[in-house]
C-alpha positions in Angstrom: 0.8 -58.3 31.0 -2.1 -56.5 31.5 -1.0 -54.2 34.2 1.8 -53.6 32.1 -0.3 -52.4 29.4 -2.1 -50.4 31.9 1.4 -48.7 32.8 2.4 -48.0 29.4 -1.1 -46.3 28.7 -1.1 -44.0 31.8 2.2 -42.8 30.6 1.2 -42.2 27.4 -1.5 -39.9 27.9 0.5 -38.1 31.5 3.4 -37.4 28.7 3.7 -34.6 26.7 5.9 -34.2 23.5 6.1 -30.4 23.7 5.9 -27.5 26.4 3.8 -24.3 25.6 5.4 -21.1 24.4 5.4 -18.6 26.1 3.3 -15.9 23.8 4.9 -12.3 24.4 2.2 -9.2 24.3 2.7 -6.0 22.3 4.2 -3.3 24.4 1.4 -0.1 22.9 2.7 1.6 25.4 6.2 2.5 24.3 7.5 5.7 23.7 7.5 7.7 20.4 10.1 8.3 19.0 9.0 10.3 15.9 6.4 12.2 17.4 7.4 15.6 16.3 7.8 14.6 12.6 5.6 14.6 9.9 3.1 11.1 9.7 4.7 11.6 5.3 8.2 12.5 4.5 8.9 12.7 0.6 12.6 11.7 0.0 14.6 12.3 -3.0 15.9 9.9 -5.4 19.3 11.2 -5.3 19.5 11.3 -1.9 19.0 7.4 -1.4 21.2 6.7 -4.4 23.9 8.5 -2.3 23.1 7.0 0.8 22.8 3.4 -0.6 26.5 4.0 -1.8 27.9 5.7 0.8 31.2 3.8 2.6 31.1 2.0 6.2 32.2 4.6 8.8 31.0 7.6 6.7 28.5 9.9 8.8 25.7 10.9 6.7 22.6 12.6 7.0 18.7 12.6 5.7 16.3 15.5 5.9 13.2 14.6 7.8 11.0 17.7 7.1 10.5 20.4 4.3 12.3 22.8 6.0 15.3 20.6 6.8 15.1 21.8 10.1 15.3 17.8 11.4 17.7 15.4 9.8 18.1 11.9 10.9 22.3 12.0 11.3 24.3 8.5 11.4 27.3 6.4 10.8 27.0 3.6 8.0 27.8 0.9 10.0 27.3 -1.8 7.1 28.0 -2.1 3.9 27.3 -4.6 1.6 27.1 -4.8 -2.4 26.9 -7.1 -5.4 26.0 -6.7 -9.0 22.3 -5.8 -8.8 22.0 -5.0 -4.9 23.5 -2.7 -2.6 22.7 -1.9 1.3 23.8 0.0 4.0 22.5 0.0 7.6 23.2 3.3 9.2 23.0 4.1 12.8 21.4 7.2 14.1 23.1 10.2 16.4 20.4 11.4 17.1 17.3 9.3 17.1 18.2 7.4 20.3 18.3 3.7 19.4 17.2 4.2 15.4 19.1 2.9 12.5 17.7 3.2 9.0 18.8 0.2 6.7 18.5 0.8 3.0 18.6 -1.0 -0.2 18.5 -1.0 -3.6 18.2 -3.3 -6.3 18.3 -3.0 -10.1 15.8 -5.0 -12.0 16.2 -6.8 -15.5 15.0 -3.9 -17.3 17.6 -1.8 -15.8 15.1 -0.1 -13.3 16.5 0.7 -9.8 14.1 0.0 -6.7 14.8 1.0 -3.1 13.6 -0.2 0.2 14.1 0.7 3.5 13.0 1.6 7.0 14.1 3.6 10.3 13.1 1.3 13.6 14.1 1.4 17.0 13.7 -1.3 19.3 13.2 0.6 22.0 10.2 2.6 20.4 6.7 2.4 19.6 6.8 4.2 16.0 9.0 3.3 13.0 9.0 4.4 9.0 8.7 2.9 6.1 10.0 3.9 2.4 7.5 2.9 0.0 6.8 3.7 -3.6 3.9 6.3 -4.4 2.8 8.2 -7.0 6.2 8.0 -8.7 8.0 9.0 -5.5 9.6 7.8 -2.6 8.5 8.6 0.7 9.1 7.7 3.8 5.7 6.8 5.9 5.2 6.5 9.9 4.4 3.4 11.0 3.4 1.5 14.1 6.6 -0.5 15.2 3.7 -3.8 15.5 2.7 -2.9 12.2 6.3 -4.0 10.9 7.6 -6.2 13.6 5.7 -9.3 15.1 6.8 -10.9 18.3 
């Protein structure tokens, strides 16, 4: 009996319920992708009211600078829509790897709120839409800043 007990004790501390996981490191050293663009890109109302309700399959485009000289150009590849929320995810012609996914949502009060982003998997920078000083604008992030692995 007491050997057995000795057995059962051995194997209880040799035994382990559950294997370590893996951690996986930020990659810093991807590429940019939006490293000729502007770190702040005001965006019009309008514009993502359009977008937000714009078909699957339609291209569509958004201006990235003042000029309008760079415009992130894509295909709304989803659609989807209820009462008080709409979203599309569009993906980018040319902005290798990018989609933008955007939504918007109408509060109680009527008020209609938008958020969004532009990310690519493949690269180290990414935007945000946030709300500032009554405007929307789209804001250059690090892709770690949005995304944790």
């Amino acid at each position: 009996m007491p050997g057995m007990c000795l057995v059962v004790l051995l194997a209880c501390f040799s035994a382990s319920a559950q294997k370590a996981v893996p951690v996986n490191e930020p990659d810093q050293n991807k590429p940019r992708l939006f490293s000729n663009l502007p770190d702040k890109i005001p965006v019009d109302i309008s514009t993502l009211q359009t977008l937000v309700n714009t078909e699957t399959g339609k291209n569509v485009s958004l201006r990235m600078t003042a000029n309008g000289l760079s415009q992130f150009t894509g295909q709304v590849v989803s659609k989807a829509d209820d009462n008080s929320f709409h979203s599309v995810v569009i993906r980018s012609g040319n902005f290798n790897g990018a989609t933008l996914t955007l939504s918007s949502f109408t509060e109680p009060n009527g008020a209609v709120k938008f958020t969004g982003r532009i990310i690519s998997l493949q690269h180290g920078d990414a935007y945000q839409l946030q709300y500032q000083n009554d405007q929307y604008i789209l804001i250059k992030k690090n892709f770690y800043d949005l995304i944790n692995e």
